[in-house]
N, C-alpha and C positions, 0 to 999 in steps of 0.2 A: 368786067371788074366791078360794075355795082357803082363807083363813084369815078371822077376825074382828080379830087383834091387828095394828094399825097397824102400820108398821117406817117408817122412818126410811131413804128410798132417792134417791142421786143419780137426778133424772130431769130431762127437758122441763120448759123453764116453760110451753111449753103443753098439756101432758100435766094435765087438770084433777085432781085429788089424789081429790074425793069419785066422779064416773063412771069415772075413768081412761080417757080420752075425748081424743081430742086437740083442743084450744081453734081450732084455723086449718086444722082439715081440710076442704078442696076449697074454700078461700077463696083470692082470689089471692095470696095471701102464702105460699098451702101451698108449700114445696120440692119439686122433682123427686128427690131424694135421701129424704124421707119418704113417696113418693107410690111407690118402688119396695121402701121397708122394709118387711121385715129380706131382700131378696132377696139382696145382695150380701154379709152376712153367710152367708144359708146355702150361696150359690156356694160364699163361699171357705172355707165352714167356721170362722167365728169367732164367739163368743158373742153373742149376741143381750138387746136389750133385757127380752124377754119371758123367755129363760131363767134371766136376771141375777134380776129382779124373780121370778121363781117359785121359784128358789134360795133368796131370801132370806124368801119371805114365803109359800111355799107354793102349791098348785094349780101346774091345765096352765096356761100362757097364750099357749103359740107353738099356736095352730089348724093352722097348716100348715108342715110341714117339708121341703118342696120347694122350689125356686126357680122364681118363673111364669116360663111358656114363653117369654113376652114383656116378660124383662128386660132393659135397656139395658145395653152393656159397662160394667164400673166405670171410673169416669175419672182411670185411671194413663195415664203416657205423656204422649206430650206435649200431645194436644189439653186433656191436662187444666189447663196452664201458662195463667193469666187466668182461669180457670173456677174450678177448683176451689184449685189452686195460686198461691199470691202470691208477688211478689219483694217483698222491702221496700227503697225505694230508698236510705236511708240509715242501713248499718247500724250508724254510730256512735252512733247516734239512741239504739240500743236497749240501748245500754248497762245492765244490770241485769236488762233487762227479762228473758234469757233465766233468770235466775235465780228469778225472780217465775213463769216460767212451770212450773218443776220443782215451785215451792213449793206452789203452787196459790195464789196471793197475787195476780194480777193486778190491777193499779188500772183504776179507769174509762177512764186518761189514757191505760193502755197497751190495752186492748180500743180506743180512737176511735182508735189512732194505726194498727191493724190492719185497723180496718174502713174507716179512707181509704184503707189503701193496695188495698186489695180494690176497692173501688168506681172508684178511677182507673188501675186494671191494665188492661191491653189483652190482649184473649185474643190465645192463642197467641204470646205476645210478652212479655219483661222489663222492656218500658218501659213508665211508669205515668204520667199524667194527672194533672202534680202540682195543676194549677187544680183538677181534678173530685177528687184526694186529700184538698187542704187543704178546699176545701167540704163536702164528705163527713164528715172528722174533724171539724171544726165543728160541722157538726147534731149529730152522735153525742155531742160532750161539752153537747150542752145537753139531751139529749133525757132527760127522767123520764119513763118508760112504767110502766104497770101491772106488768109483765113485769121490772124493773128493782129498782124497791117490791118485788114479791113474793121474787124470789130473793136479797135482802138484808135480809129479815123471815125467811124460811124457815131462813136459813143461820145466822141470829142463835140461833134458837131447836131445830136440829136437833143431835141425838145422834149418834153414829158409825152411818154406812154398815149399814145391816142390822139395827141395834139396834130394839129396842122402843121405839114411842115413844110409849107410857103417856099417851093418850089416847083416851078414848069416842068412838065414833060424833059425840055432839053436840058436843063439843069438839070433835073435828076439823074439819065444819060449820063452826059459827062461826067458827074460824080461817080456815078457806078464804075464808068470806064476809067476812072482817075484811081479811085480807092479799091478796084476789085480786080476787072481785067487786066489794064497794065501791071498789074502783080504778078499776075499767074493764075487767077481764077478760071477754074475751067467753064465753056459756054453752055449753054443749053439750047436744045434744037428747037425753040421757039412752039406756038399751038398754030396747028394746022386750019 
């Protein structure tokens, strides 16, 4: 790991805290966007997860500083419009909202109003599926996941960005086991 003193780092909520392991790797929920990281950061030369996290906390942790042979274009452009890019179809809607986003302040009400609009976007296209929008934003504002719980426990109780965060091994433990697994977090098979 490079250091023993914990730090206090924005990451994944499924990035497990005690293996550093990711929680929904090659499960069908894993994304194609973490199934090719950090390839499209080393293409374009931007800092990487692993740099970020080894800057702050010490040791290597980027293994490899190449980009595989067999990376997929990044999805700028237009195929990326419904994919990766959302239109929001009402943007009187979001009145504030942009403000919320600078601040780092976002409410749950404005994350469900972005993730219907994503789910009833039509690739390659501006127009969005307001039936498949509003159903979508609906689950999302009822949905309490483990995932949810944990990064509104973590956030409660972390320190600035990079700081020390003045816990033991078994403290940490516990807390993971408190705010992650007794939820429902799923485990990771640990390194061999």
């Amino acid at each position: 790991m490079g250091t023993d003193e914990p730090r206090w780092l924005d990451a994944c909520v499924f990035l497990d805290p005690t293996t550093l392991q990711c929680r929904i790797h090659d499960d069908d929920r894993y994304p194609r966007t973490c199934a090719t990281y950090p390839g499209h950061n080393l293409e374009l030369d931007a800092e990487t997860e692993c740099e970020r996290v080894a800057a702050a906390g010490g040791g290597d942790r980027l293994l490899d500083d190449e980009p595989p042979d067999d990376l997929p274009p990044p999805a700028f452009g237009p195929q990326a419009l419904g994919t990766t890019i959302f239109a929001y179809p009402d943007p009187d809607d979001l009145d504030g909202v942009v403000d919320r986003i600078r601040t780092d302040s976002l409410t749950a009400d404005d994350r469900a109003r972005f993730a219907g609009a994503a789910v009833g976007s039509r690739p390659g296209s501006l127009s969005v599926d307001r039936d498949r929008m509003a159903e979508a934003r609906a689950r999302a504002r009822e949905v309490d996941s483990w995932a949810g719980h944990a990064v509104r426990e973590w956030t409660e109780r972390a320190g600035a960005d990079g700081a020390a965060a003045d816990l033991d091994a078994a403290s940490r433990d516990r807390l993971v086991r408190e705010l992650e697994a007794d939820s429902g977090a799923p485990g990771t098979p640990g390194w061999d």
